[in-house]
C-alpha positions as CSV (number, residue, x, y, z in Angstrom):
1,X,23.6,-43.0,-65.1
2,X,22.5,-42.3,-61.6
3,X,21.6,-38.6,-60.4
4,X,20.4,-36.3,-58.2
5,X,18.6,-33.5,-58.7
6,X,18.5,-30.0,-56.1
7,X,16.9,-26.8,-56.5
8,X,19.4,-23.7,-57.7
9,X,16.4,-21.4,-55.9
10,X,18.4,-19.9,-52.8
11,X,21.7,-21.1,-54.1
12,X,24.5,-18.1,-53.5
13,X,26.8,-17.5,-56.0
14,X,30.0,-18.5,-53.9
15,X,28.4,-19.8,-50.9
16,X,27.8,-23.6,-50.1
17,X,25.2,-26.0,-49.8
18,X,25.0,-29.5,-48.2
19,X,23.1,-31.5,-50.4
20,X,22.3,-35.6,-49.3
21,X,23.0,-38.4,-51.8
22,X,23.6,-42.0,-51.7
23,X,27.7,-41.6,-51.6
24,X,27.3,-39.3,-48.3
25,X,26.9,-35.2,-48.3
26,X,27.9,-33.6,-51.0
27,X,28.6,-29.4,-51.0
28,X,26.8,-28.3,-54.2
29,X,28.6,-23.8,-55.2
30,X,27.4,-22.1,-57.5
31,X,31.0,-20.2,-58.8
32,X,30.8,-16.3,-59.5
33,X,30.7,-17.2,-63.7
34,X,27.5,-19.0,-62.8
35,X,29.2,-22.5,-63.1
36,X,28.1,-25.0,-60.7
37,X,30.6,-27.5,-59.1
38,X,30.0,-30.4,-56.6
39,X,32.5,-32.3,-54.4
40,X,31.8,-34.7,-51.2
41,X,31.6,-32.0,-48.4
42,X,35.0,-33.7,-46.6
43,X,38.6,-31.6,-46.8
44,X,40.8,-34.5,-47.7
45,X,42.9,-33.5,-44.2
46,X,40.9,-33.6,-41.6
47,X,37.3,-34.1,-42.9
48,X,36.2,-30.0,-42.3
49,X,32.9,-29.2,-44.2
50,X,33.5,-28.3,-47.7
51,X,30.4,-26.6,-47.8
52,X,31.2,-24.1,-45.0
53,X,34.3,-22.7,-47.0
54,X,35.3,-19.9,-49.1
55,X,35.1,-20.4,-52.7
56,X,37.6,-18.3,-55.1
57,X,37.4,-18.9,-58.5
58,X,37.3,-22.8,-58.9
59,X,38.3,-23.5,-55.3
60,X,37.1,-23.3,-52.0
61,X,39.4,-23.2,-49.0
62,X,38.4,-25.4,-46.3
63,X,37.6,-23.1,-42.8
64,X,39.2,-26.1,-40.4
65,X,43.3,-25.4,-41.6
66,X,42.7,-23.2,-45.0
67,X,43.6,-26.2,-47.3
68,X,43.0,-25.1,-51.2
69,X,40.5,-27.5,-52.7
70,X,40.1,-28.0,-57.0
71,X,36.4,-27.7,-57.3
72,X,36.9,-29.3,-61.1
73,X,38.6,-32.1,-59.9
74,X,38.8,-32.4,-56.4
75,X,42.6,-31.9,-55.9
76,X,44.5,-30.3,-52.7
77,X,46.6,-27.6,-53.9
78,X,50.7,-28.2,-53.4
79,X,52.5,-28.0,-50.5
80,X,48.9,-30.0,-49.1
81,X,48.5,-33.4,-50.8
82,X,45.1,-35.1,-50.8
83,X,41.9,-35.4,-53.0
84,X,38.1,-35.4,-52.6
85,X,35.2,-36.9,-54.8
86,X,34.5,-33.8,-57.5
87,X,30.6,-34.9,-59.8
88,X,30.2,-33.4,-63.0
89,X,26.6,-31.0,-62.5
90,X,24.7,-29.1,-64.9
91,X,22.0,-26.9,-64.8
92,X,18.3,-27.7,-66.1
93,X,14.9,-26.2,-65.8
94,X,16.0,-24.5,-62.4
95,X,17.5,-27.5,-61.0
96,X,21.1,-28.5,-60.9
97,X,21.8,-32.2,-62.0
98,X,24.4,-34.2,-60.1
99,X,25.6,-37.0,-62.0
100,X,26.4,-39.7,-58.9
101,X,28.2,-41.9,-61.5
102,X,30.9,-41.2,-64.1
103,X,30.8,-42.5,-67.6
């Protein structure tokens, strides 16, 4: 399975980080539980920088037009309609692990 693997040192609890990777930029949260989510950094509307937005519980809510994005699964929340690219991540030795591919 092919991953990438970022440093957690600097990483904000609810704040985002742009993080490269062969399927384009990807915005990496750290969620106020500790959890750690990852989703392409491109709001399913209008392409607004995931990364940039404000995360509540498991969403963040793009900064462009305030769309409500799943950070488990990548889903728009109703009345918008749209998804993005959500990676499963986990956390070892300091580093969070993005798997690229899904089983």
């Amino acid at each position: 399975m092919k991953s990438i693997r970022v440093p957690l040192s600097g990483l904000i609890p609810l704040q985002g980080r742009r993080v490269e990777s062969p399927l384009g930029e990807l915005a990496l949260f750290r969620l106020s539980d500790g959890g750690l989510r990852a989703v392409l950094n491109s709001c399913p509307h209008k392409g607004g920088s995931l990364a940039e937005g404000i995360v509540s519980g498991d969403f963040v809510f793009c900064t462009q037009h305030d769309w409500k994005i799943c950070l488990k699964d990548g889903e728009a929340q109703a009345p918008d309609k749209g998804c993005v690219k959500a990676f499963t991540v986990r956390a070892e030795g300091g580093d969070a692990i993005i798997e690229l591919e899904q089983s």
